[in-house]
C-alpha positions, 0 to 999 in steps of 0.5 A: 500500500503506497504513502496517502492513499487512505481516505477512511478507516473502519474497524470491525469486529474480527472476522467480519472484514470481508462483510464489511467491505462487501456491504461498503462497496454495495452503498456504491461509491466508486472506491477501493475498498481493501479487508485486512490491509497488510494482512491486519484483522479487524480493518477495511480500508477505504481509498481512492475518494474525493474530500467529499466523498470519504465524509459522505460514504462516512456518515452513510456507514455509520448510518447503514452498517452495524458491523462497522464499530468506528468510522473514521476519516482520514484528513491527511495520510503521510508516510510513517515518520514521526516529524511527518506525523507531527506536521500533518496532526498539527496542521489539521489541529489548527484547521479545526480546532480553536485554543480553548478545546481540550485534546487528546491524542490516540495512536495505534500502530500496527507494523515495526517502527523506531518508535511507539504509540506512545512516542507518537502522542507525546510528540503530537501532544506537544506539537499542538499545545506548543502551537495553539495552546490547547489543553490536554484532557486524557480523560475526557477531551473535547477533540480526539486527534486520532493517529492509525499507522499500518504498516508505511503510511500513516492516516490521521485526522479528529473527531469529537471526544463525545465519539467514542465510548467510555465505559466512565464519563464525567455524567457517571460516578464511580459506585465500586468504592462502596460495596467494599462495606457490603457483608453479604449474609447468603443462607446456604442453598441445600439439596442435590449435589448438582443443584447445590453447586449450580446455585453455589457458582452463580452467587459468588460469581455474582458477590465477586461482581462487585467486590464486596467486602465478604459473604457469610454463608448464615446457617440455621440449625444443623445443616447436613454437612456434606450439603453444605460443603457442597454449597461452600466449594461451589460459592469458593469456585464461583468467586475464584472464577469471576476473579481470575477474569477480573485479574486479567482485564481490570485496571485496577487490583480486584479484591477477593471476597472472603467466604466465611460461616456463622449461625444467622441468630448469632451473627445478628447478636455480634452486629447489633450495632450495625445496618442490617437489611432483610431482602424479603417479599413482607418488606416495603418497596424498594423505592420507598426506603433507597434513600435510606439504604443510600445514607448508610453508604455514605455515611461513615459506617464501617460495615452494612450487612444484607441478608438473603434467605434461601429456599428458606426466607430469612427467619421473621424474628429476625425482622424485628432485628433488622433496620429495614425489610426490603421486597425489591420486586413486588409480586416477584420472588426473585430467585436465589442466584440473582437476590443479591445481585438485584439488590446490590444493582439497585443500591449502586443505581441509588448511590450514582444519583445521590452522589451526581446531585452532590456534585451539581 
């Protein structure tokens, strides 16, 4: 592929390049359009268009085609040098950009080069705060200037910071802090072993969701033992599941949650100074009282327990115990699997809009 011929780049799912590019050259533009260019997954590369053409066939792809997860147009294509890079990202900088407009810089480079990715959006960066005077914004700018190296050439050009999905965005807060509080008290699932153990995997796959603070299996009695070794092991496996994905994908070190088992009468005696929720079907609504299940997050409490009964509900005498009963879909007896994670989706709902109107 020879130096500025790139007039759009469009990124797909991997294996889908070849359907893509099928379904462009069906919107009938007069263009080459190239799957996996140099042999890289996961592109179509459109060339050959006027400077009209590449926004209209642009705006057309993202309007008609879902296989085509980011369209972008290139402004300028030079070979893959670096100072060549920095002129033409600047140039296009100043067409379009006034001083007052945060920026970032994104490069991908695919191919060997005497430099990085990195090297490219420093040397960009600089270039365009040196020039305009432009503020950096790595998290949420205003104008992306996006850089796509393949191979010898190199396409560049901008688009808006408000284009491309971020999974935390300024309109967003971050709840994942809170549930570090969470005591989830689970009584124990009994029955076959592969009911047990179905139940068991799903709920500490779920508590491992959201990292909370630790899960107490909450005995009621004498539990056959072989039954409720059964139900310790799955949730055990359950949550080293879910935390090995975590390992591997999140930014940040997930915490592990720790699994431990107390008598429930016994465990409301040694709490009572601390919040304790029942999530059963007798409680209010859970509209009527998340404000308040909101506060004890907010608050300097140190530990908020819920708990969840099993085939079994949660004892009634513990209802007099506790600081609030909560039915959280009316009419709905929810499952055992997902109690918790119902619960805990609808306290982090409630903590995002307390914590937004705090900041208005």
């Amino acid at each position: 592929m020879s130096n500025c011929e790139i007039s759009l780049i469009v990124k797909t799912p991997l294996g889908l390049e070849k359907i893509l590019a099928t379904r462009i050259e069906e919107l009938g533009f007069k263009c080459e359009v190239k799957p996996k260019p140099q042999g890289y997954p996961g592109l179509v590369i459109v060339q050959s268009l006027s400077e009209l053409e590449k926004f209209e066939l642009g705006s057309k792809i993202k309007k008609e085609i879902p296989e085509a997860e980011r369209v972008l147009v290139s402004m300028d294509c030079v070979e893959a040098k670096l100072q060549k890079i920095v002129d033409a990202a600047v140039k296009i900088a100043m067409e379009t950009m006034s001083g007052e407009r945060s920026f970032a810089v994104r490069t991908v480079r695919r191919g060997s080069h005497p430099y990085t990715s990195v090297d490219v959006n420093r040397a960009v960066g600089s270039g365009i705060v040196a020039t305009l005077g432009a503020p950096v914004d790595l998290s949420c700018p205003d104008k992306i200037i996006w850089v796509e190296i393949i191979g010898n050439s190199a396409a560049i050009g901008i688009c808006e910071g408000s284009e491309v999905w971020r999974k935390l965005t300024p309109e967003k807060a971050e709840v994942r802090r809170f549930f570090s509080k969470v005591s989830v008290i689970q009584m124990p699932y009994l029955g076959s072993k592969s009911a047990v153990r179905t139940m068991g995997v799903r709920i500490g796959r779920a508590v491992q969701m959201f990292e909370v603070g630790e899960l107490v299996v909450g005995i009621l009695g004498s539990p056959k033992a072989k039954e409720l070794s059964w139900f310790i092991e799955s949730l055990i496996e359950g949550i080293a599941s879910r935390y090995n994905i975590q390992t591997k994908t999140y930014a940040h070190k997930p915490r592990r949650v720790e699994v431990l088992v107390q008598d429930i009468y016994q465990l409301v005696r040694d709490r009572r100074d601390e919040p304790k929720i029942v999530f059963e079907p007798e409680g209010q609504v859970f509209p009527k009282v998340a404000d308040k299940l909101a506060e004890y997050f907010l608050s300097d409490t140190r530990r908020v327990n819920l708990l969840f009964g099993s085939r079994e509900g949660i004892p009634k005498g513990i209802f007099r115990f506790a600081d609030l009963v909560v039915d959280l879909c009316p009419g709905i007896t929810l499952s055992t699997e997902y109690a918790a994670s119902s619960a805990l989706i609808g306290i982090a709902y409630k903590l995002e809009e307390r914590l937004l109107r705090e900041k208005e």
